[in-house]
C-alpha positions in Angstrom: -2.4 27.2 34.3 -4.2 24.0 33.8 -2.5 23.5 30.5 0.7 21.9 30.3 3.0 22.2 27.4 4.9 18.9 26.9 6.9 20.5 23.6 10.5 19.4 26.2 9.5 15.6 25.5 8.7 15.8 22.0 12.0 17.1 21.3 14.0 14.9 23.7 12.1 11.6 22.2 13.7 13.3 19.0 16.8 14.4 19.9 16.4 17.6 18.8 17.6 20.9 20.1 15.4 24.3 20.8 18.2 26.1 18.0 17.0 23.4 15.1 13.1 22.8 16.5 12.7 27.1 16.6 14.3 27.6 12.7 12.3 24.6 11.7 9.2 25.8 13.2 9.5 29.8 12.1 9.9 30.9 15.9 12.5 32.3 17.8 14.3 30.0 20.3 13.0 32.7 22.8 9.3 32.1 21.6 9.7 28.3 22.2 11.2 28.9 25.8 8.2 30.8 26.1 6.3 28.2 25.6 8.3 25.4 26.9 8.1 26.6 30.1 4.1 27.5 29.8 4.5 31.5 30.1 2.5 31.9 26.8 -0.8 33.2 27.0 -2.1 31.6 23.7 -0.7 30.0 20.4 -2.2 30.3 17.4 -3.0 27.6 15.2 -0.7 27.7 12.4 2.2 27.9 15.3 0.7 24.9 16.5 0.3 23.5 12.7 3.7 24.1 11.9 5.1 22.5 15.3 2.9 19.0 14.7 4.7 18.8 11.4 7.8 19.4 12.4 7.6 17.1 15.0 5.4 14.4 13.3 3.0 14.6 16.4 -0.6 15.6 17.0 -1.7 18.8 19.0 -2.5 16.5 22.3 1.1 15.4 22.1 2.4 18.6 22.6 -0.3 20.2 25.1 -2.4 18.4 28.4 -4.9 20.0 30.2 -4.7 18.9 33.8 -7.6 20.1 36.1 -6.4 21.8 39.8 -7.8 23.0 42.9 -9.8 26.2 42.4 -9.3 27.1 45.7 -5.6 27.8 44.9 -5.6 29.9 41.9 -3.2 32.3 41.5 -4.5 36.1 41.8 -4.4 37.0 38.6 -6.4 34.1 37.4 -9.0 34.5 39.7 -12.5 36.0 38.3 -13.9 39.2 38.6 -17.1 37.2 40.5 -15.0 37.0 43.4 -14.7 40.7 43.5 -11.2 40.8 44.3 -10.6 43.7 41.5 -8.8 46.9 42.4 -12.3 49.4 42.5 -14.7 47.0 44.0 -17.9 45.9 43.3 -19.2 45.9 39.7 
């Protein structure tokens, strides 16, 4: 994914754990090891809100876009145009 969450390096410049970031934020401490470890498919913007207060930060604190090799994309992010669907053509 060519987004990388950096939420681990906001809290250790703060010192503070998942337990007290996740009741801060309204999440569950699962929820922010969700997306900690960049398994989460989206966030929505009040999640994202309530995190940059919390942490006194701004959005591209917290998440980087990086660009990679498209060449090595994982299967499941590939495109349909490469017509590597199960049922073939389209």
């Amino acid at each position: 994914m060519p987004i990388i969450v950096r939420i681990d390096v906001e809290l250790a410049r703060r010192k503070m754990s998942v337990g007290e970031f996740a009741e801060q934020v309204g999440l569950t401490p699962a929820n922010v090891s969700v997306l900690k470890n960049g398994r989460a498919k989206a966030v929505r913007f009040s999640t994202l809100d309530a995190m940059c207060r919390v942490l006194e930060c701004q959005p591209g604190d917290l998440l980087e876009w990086v660009e990679y090799d498209t060449g090595a994309l994982p299967y499941h992010e590939k495109s349909d145009d490469d017509n590597t669907h199960a049922g073939g053509d389209r």
